[in-house]
Every structure is written in C-alpha cells, then in structure tokens.
C-alpha positions as CSV (number, residue, x, y, z in Angstrom):
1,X,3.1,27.7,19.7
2,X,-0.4,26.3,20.0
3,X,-1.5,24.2,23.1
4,X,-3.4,21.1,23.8
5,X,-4.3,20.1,27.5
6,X,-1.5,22.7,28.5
7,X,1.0,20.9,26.6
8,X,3.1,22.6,23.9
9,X,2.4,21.1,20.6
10,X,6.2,20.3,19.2
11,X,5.3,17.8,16.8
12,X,3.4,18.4,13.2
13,X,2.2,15.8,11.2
14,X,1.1,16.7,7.7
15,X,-1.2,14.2,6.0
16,X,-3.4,11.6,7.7
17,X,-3.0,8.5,5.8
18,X,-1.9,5.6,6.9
19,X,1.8,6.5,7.6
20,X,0.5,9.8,8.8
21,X,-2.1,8.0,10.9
22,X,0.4,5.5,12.2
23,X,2.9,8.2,13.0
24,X,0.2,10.4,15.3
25,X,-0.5,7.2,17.1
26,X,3.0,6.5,18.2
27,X,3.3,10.2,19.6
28,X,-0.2,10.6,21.6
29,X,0.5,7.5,23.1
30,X,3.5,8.5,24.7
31,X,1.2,11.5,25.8
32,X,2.8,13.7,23.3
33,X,0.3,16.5,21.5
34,X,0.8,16.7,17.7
35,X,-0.7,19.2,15.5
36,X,-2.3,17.1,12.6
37,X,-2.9,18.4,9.0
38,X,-5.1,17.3,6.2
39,X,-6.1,18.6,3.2
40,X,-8.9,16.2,2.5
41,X,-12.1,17.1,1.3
42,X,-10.8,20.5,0.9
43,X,-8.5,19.2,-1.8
44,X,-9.1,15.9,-3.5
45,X,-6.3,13.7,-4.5
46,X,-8.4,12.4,-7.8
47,X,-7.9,8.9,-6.6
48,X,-9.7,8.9,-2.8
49,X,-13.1,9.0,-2.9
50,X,-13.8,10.0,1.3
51,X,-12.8,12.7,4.1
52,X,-12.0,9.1,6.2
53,X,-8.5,9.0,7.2
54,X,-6.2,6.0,6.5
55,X,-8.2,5.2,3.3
56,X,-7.4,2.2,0.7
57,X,-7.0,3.7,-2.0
58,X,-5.7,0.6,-4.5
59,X,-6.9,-2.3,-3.2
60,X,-8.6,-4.1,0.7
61,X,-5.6,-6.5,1.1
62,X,-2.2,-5.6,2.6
63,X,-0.8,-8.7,1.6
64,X,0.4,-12.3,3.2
65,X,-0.3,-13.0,6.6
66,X,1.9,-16.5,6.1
67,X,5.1,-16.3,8.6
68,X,7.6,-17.4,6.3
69,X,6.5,-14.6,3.4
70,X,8.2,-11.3,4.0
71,X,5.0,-9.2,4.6
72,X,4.1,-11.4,6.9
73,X,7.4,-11.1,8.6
74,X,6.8,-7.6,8.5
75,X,3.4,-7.6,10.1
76,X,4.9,-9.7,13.0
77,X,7.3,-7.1,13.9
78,X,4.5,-4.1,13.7
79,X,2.5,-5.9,16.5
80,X,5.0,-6.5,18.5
81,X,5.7,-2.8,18.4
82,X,2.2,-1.8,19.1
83,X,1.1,-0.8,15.6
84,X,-2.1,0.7,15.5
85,X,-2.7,-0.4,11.5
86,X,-2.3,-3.9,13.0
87,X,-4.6,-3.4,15.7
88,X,-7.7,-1.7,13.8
89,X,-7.0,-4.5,10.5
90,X,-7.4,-7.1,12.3
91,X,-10.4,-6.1,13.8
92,X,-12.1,-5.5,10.6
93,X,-10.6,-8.3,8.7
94,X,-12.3,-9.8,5.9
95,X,-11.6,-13.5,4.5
96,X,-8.7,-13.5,2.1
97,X,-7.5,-16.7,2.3
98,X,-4.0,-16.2,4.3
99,X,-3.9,-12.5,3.0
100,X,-5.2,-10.0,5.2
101,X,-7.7,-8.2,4.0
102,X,-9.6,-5.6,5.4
103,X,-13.3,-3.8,5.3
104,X,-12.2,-0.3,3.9
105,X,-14.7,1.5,5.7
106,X,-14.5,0.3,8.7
107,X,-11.2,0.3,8.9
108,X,-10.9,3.6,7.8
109,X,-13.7,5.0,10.1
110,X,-12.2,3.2,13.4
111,X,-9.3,5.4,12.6
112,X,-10.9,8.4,11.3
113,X,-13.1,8.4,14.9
114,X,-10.3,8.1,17.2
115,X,-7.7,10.3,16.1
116,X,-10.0,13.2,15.6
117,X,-11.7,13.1,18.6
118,X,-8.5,12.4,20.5
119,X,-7.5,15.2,22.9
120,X,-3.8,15.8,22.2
121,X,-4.4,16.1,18.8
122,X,-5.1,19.2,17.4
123,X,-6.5,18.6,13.6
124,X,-6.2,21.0,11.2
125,X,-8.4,20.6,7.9
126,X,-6.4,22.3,5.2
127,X,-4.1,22.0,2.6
128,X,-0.3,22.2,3.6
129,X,1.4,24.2,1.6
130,X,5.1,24.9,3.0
131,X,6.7,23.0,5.9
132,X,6.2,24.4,9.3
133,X,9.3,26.5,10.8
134,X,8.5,25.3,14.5
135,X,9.2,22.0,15.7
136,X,9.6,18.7,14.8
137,X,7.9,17.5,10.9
138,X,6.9,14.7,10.0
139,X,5.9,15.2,6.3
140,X,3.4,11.5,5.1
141,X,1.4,12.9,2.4
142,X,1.9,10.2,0.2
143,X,2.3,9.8,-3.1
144,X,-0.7,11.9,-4.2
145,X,1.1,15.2,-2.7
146,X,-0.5,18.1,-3.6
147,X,1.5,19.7,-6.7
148,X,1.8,22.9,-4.0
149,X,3.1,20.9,-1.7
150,X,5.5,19.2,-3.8
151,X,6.6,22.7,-5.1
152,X,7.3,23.8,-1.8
153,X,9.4,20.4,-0.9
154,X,11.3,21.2,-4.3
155,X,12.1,24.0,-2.8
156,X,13.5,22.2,0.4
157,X,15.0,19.6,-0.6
158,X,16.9,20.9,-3.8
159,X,15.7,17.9,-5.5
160,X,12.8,17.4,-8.5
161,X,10.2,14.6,-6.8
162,X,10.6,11.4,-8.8
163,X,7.6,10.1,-10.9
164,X,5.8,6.8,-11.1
165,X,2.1,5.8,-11.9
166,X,0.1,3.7,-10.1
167,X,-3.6,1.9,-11.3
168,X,-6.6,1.2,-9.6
169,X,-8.3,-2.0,-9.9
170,X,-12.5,-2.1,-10.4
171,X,-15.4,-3.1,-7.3
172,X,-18.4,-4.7,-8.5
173,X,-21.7,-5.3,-6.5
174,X,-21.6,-9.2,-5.2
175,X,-25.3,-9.5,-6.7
176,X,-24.1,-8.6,-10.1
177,X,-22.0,-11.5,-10.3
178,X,-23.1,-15.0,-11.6
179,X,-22.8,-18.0,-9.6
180,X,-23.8,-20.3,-12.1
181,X,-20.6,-19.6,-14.0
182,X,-18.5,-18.5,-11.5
183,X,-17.3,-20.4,-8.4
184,X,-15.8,-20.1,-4.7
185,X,-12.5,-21.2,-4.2
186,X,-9.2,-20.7,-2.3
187,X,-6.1,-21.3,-4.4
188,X,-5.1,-25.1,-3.7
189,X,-7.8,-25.0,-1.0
190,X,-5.6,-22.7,1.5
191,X,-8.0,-22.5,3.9
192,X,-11.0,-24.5,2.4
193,X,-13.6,-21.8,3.1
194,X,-13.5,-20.5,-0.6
195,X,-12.9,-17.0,-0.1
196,X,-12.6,-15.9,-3.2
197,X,-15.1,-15.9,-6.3
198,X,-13.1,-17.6,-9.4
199,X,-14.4,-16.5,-13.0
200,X,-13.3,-19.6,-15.4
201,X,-12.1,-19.0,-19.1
202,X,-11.5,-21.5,-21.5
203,X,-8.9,-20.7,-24.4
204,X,-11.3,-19.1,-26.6
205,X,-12.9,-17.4,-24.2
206,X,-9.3,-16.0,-22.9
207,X,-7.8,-15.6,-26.4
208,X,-11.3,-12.8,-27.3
209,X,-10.9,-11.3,-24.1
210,X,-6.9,-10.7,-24.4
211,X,-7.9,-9.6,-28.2
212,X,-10.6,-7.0,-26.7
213,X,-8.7,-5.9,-23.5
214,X,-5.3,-5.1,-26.1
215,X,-7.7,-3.2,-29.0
216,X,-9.6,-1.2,-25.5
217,X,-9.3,3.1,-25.8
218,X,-7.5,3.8,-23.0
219,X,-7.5,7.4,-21.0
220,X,-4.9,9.8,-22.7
221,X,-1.8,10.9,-20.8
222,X,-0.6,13.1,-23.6
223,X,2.7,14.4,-23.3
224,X,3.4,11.9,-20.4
225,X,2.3,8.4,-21.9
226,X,6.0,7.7,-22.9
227,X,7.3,8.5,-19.9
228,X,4.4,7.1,-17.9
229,X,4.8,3.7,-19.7
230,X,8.5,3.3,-18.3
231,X,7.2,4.6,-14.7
232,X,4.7,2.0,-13.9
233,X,5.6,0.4,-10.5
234,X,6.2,-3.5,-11.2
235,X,3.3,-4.6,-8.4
236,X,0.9,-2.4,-9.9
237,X,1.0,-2.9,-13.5
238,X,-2.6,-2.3,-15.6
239,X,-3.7,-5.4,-16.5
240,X,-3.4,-4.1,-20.5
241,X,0.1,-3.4,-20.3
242,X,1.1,-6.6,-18.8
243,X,-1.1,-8.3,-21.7
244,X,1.0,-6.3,-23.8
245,X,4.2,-8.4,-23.1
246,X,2.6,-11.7,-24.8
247,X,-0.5,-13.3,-25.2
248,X,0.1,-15.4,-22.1
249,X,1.5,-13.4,-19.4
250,X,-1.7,-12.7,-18.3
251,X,-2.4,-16.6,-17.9
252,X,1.0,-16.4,-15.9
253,X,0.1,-13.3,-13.7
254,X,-3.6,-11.9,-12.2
255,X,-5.1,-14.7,-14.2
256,X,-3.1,-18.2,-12.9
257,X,-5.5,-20.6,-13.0
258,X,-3.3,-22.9,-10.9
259,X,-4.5,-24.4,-7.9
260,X,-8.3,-24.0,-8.9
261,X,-10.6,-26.2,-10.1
262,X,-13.5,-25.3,-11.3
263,X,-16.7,-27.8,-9.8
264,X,-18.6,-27.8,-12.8
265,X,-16.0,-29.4,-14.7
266,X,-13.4,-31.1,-12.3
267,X,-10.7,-29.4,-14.3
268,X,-8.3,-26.4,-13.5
269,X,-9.8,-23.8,-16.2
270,X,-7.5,-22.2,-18.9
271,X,-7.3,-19.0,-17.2
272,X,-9.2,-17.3,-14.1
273,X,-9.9,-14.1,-13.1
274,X,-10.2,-13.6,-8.6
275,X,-12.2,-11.6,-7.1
276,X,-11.9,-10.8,-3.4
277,X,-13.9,-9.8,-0.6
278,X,-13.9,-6.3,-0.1
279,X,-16.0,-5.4,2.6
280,X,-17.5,-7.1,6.2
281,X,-20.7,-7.2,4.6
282,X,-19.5,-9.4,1.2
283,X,-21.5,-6.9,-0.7
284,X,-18.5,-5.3,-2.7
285,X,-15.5,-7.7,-4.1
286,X,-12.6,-6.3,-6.2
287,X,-10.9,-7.6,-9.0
288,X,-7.9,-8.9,-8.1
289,X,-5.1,-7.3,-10.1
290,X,-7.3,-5.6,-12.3
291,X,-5.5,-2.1,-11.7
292,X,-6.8,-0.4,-15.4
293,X,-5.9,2.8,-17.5
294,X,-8.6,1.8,-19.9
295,X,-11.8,4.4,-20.8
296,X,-14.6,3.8,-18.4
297,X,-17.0,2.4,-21.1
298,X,-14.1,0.2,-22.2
299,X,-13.8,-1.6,-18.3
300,X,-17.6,-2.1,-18.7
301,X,-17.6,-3.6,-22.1
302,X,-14.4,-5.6,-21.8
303,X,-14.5,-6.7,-18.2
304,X,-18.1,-8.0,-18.8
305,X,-16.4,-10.6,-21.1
306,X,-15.2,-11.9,-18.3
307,X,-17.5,-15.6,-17.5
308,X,-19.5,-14.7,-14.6
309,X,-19.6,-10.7,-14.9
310,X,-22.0,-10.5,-17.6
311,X,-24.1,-8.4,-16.2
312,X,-21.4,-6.9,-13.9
313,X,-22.4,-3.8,-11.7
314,X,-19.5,-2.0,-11.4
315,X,-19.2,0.3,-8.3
316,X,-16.2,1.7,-9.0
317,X,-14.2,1.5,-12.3
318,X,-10.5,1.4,-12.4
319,X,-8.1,4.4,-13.1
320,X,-4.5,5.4,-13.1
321,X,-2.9,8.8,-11.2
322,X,0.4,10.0,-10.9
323,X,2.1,9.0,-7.8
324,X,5.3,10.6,-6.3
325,X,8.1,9.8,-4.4
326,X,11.1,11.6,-3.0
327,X,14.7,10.7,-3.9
328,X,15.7,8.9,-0.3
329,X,18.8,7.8,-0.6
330,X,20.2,11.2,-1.6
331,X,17.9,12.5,1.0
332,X,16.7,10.7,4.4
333,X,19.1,8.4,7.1
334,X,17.8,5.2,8.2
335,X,16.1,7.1,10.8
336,X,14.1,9.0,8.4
337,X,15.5,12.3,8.6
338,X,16.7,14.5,6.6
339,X,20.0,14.6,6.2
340,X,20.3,18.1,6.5
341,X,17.9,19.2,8.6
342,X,17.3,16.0,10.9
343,X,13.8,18.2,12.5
344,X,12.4,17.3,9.1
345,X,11.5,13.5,8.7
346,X,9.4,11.6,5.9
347,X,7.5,8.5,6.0
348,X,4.6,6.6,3.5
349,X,4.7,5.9,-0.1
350,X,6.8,9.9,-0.5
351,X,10.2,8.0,0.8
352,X,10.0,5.4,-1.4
353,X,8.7,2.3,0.2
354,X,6.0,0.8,-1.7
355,X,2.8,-0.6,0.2
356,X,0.2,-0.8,2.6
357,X,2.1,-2.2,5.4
358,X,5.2,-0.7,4.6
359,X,3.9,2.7,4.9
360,X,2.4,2.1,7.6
361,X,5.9,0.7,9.0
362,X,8.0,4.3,8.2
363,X,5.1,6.0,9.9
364,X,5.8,4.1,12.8
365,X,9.2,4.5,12.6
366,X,8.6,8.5,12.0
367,X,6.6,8.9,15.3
368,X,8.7,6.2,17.3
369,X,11.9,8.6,16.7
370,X,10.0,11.6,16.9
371,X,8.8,11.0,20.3
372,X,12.5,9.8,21.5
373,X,13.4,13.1,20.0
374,X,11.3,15.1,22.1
375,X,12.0,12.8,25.1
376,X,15.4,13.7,25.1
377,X,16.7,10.9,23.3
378,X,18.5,10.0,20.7
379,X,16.3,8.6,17.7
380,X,16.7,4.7,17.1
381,X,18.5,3.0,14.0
382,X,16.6,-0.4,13.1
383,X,18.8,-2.6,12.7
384,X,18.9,-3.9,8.8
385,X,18.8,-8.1,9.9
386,X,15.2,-7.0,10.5
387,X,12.8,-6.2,8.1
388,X,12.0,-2.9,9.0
389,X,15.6,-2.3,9.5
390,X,15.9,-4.1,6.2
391,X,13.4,-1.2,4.2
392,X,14.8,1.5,6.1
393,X,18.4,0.0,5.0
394,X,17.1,0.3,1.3
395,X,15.6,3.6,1.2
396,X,18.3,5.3,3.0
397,X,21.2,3.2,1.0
398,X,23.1,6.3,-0.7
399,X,25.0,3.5,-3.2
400,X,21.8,3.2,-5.3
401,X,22.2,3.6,-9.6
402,X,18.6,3.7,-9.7
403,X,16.3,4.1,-6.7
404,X,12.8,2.7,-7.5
405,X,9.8,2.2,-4.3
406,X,10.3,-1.2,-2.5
407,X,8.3,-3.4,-0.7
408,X,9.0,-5.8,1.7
409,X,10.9,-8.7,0.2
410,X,13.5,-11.3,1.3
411,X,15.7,-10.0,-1.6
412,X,17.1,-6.6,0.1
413,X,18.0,-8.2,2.9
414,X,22.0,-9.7,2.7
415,X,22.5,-13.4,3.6
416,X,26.1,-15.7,4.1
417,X,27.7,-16.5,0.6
418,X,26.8,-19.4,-1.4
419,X,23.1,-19.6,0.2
420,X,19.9,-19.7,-2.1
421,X,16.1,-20.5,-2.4
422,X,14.8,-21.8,0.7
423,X,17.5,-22.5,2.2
424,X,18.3,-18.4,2.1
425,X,14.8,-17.5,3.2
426,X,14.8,-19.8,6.2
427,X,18.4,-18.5,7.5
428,X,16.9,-14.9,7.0
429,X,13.5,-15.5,8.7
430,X,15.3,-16.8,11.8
431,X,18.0,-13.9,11.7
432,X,15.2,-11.4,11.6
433,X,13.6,-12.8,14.2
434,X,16.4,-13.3,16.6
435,X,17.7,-9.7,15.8
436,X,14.4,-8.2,16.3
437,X,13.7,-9.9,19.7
438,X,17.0,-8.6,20.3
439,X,16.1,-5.0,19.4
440,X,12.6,-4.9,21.1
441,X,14.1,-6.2,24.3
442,X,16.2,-3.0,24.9
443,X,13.6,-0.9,23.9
C-alpha cells in the first residue's frame, strides 16, 4: 500500500469533480491521506472542456441562496459542516441576483491548486478502469463515467447504469451583446443592481423565433433519439423540446417575462430571454436555460434572433451528452454504501442526486463517513428532517416504482397531515433547522 508523509494511504477516491473534490477535502482535513484518481485530460468526457478539477460543466449558478428555498436550505447546512464547495464559491461569487453564482475558472482553479499540491494526497492522472481491491472507495465520477468504467461497475454491481441526457446551455462574449436593445435587470428588482442582461421580444418577434427554434436541424442521436427523448432530466430540458409542448411554454419557462420591465418602453415585454454573469470579469454571460441539442450553425442562426444578440459571439455553443446514474435505491444505504460491500461508497451525479450543490453534499457525506470509518467509528446516518438527510433518504429509499435523479426540494421531505403551501414549507424549514442543530451538536 502506497504511502504519503508515512501514512498508509486507505482511502481512494476516483474522479475529482465536485463530489470527488468535496469528498478528498473532508478526509485530508482530518489528516487522512487519500489516493486521488482522474482521468482528465487523458480522457475527455466530450462535455468538459479543462484538466481543472471541480469544473461547471452546465451552467455558473448552483441555484438560490434565499433561506426559505430548499437549495438554500441546503447550502446552510454545507457551511455549517465546513464544506469546501461553500468556502471556494463564495469567494469567487459572481452577481446573480439571490442565486449564487460563481466565476468557473476561478472557482475551479482555487480547487484544482490546492488539492494537487496538497501533501496527503497522492494524485494519480489516469483513467480508472476497475475499482481498487485495497481499502476504502469512494467511486464520484459523475455522470460522464467512462464507458470502461461503467463496464467494470456493471460488473460490480450486477446492475445495467441507468440513462438520462443532459444539455448545455451557450456563452457569448459580453461585447457581442447589444445594449441598445437589451437591458439590465433583476427579476422584480431583487436586489436592484440589475444583474442580469434581459433580451425583450414582442409577440411577433417570439412567435418567428419559436417558428425557427422548432423547424432548427438538431444533432442526430440515431438509434437513441426515442429513448433519449423520454430520458431528459426535467431541470435540464433543451430549450426546443420544451417549445415542443406548445407555443407558449416557453413564455411560461426560461423565457417569463414577469417581473421585468423593459426601460425603453415602461412595459413588461412579451417574452425575455436572461442572460447571466458568468465570470468575475463580466466578460462571458450564459444563456439562462438555453441548454440546446440543436446543430451548431442552427444555435448561431436561431439564437441571433434573439433582440439584442444580433451579432452574438458565441464562445461556446450548446450540446447535449449522455449522462449516467446508478440504480441507488436497489444499491447504496443512506450512508452511501453499498449494500453489499459497505468499503465501496458512491457520491455525485452517479447516485442519483441531481445538482451542483447536491453533489457536492454526497461527496461530503462520502468523505465525512469515510474518515469515521477509518477512525474507528461507525459511519453517520443524516437524519431525513434535514435536507441532506432528506436526499440521502430519497436515493437510498428501496420502495421507489421509478427512481429518477433529485434535487433538493421541499417535496421529498414528509410533513404532519392536512398541511400545504406555505404553511408546509415553513413547518419544514424550522424542522430542518432544529433537527440539524441537533445533529451538528453531537458531532
């Protein structure tokens, strides 16, 4: 067994995103070595586009930083646990309005920077292709796991991977974009700083673009386009196939034009297409959920319909890839284990949460118990009142019909009968909190 500082290295942790990341964290800082393996730049994913660990792939934002939202909830709890996602996102936050968005690469750099060069861990720069024999495993190669990989966990498990796809929305430059059509604005002035860059349509102007957008060549998936259709995650829906389900839901979804008004007219526009910050420097901004499957010379042509992107420079166009995910409930405890063969444990987008945060959440989890593990102790069991007792609680739930990826959300969690709307979420918020403060005390 390999050594670091004199220390036997009992802990392996294959992938370095941002569960990964999170997970390796959580074990050096309880001064435990951990042998660290990823296959990046060696083998591309076909969806990153860096060697930078932790990197956002889909989008700069890992949602609401508002208490009484459930990813906000969610992000209260990480701190308090000492979350290093928390720590380095904050640092490189970007204005979002009361989202919290980040600068990609800096965030990912900060992160890339210290975990190499960190001396308990020992990083290995190479594809994993079967599951180490020695020691504790924590397996957070998300849902881009190399098809070798994913053979060899076929093998483990006893299980085929389930399938969904995912969708990546567009970055522009922030010079390309035209201010005299286009305005700054927060959605019913959250914050009053404008942080985002609103694109206005008026009915025709929607109606041609919906009209383009549907007629658009999108990239072939050949034998896998029916199956594919019925796989796309809910959160993460290309723009054309939620314009698919009537000429309006688009008005209703990414494009809402509610709570804007546009300056040049006083009036709320017919539709409205976001774009947020998505770097430190406000030279990049990303179309907020724009996630595409169209052709690359279709984005350009239809996207520079849009008022305001006429002349769009587009730094990176949207695209859709396969993303995987392991069957959990069949699979994994609450503690992330496997239930039959508790040295293995998963965490990321593979066990089924769905997520910036949330990943990062199970990878916390995954160290946290791993290092109790090797300390001699018996791994911890979140408890569900919380919300990451409350994901962990879902993946793990063996009584599913149909397991799909989660994020956080006030709907998994359970509340007292006859309670609803507001009145629900408040009497959850204040349970979580109570049971958490609870929990953390006796850690």
């Amino acid at each position: 067994m390999n050594k670091i500082n004199n220390k036997a290295i009992s802990v392996t942790v294959i992938g370095a995103g941002l569960a990964g990341a999170e997970a390796v964290y959580q074990l050096i800082r309880r001064q435990i070595p951990v042998r660290l393996i990823e296959m990046r730049p060696k083998v591309n994913t076909g969806a990153h586009t860096s060697d930078q660990f932790a990197e956002l792939v889909c989008s700069n934002s890992v949602g609401s930083n508002l208490p009484d939202r459930a990813s906000g909830l969610l992000k209260e709890e990480l701190r308090m646990l000492g979350s290093y996602f928390m720590e380095v996102a904050y640092k490189y936050r970007v204005p979002a309005g009361n989202a919290l968005a980040v600068d990609r690469g800096a965030f990912s750099r900060e992160i890339t920077r210290y975990l190499r060069g960190h001396s308990l861990v020992d990083f290995i720069n190479e594809e994993a292709v079967e599951i180490p024999e020695d020691g504790l495993v924590i397996v957070a190669t998300g849902p881009l796991t190399s098809p070798a990989l994913l053979k060899q966990l076929q093998n483990v498990l006893g299980k085929k991977q389930l399938e969904f796809y995912d969708a990546v929305a567009p970055l522009l430059s922030t010079d390309s974009i035209n201010m005299n059509v286009a305005f700054k604005a927060d959605r019913y002035a959250e914050t009053g700083k404008g942080d985002y860059i609103n694109c206005p349509m008026n009915k025709e102007q929607y109606l041609d673009f919906i009209k383009a957008l549907l007629e658009a060549e999108r990239i072939d998936l050949s034998e896998m386009e029916i199956s594919a259709r019925k796989k796309f995650f809910s959160a993460c829906q290309p723009v054309e196939i939620i314009a698919e389900s009537g000429v309006d839901s688009l008005r209703f979804g990414p494009m809402k034009p509610v709570g804007l008004t546009d300056p040049k007219t006083g009036k709320r526009p017919y539709a409205a297409v976001q774009l947020r910050q998505d770097n430190l420097l406000a030279s990049l901004y990303n179309m907020v959920g724009f996630q595409t499957n169209l052709k690359h010379a279709e984005q350009q042509r239809v996207f520079r319909m849009i008022p305001g992107l006429e002349n769009a420079e587009f730094i990176r166009l949207g695209q859709m890839h396969r993303n995987s995910y392991i069957n959990s409930p069949e699979l994994l405890g609450p503690t992330l284990q496997l239930r039959n063969n508790s040295r293995i444990m998963f965490a990321g987008q593979l066990c089924g949460v769905e997520g910036y945060t949330e990943s990062a959440a199970t990878g916390l989890v995954a160290g946290f118990n791993a290092a109790r593990i090797i300390q001699g102790k018996e791994p911890l069991v979140f408890p569900p009142q919380t919300m990451i007792g409350c994901l962990l609680n879902y993946i793990s739930f063996a009584g599913h019909k149909d397991f799909h990826p989660m994020n956080a959300n006030f709907g998994i969690f359970t509340a007292e009968e006859g309670t609803k709307g507001d009145v629900r979420k408040e009497q959850i918020i204040r349970q979580a909190r109570r049971c958490f403060r609870e929990f953390f005390d006796q850690l």
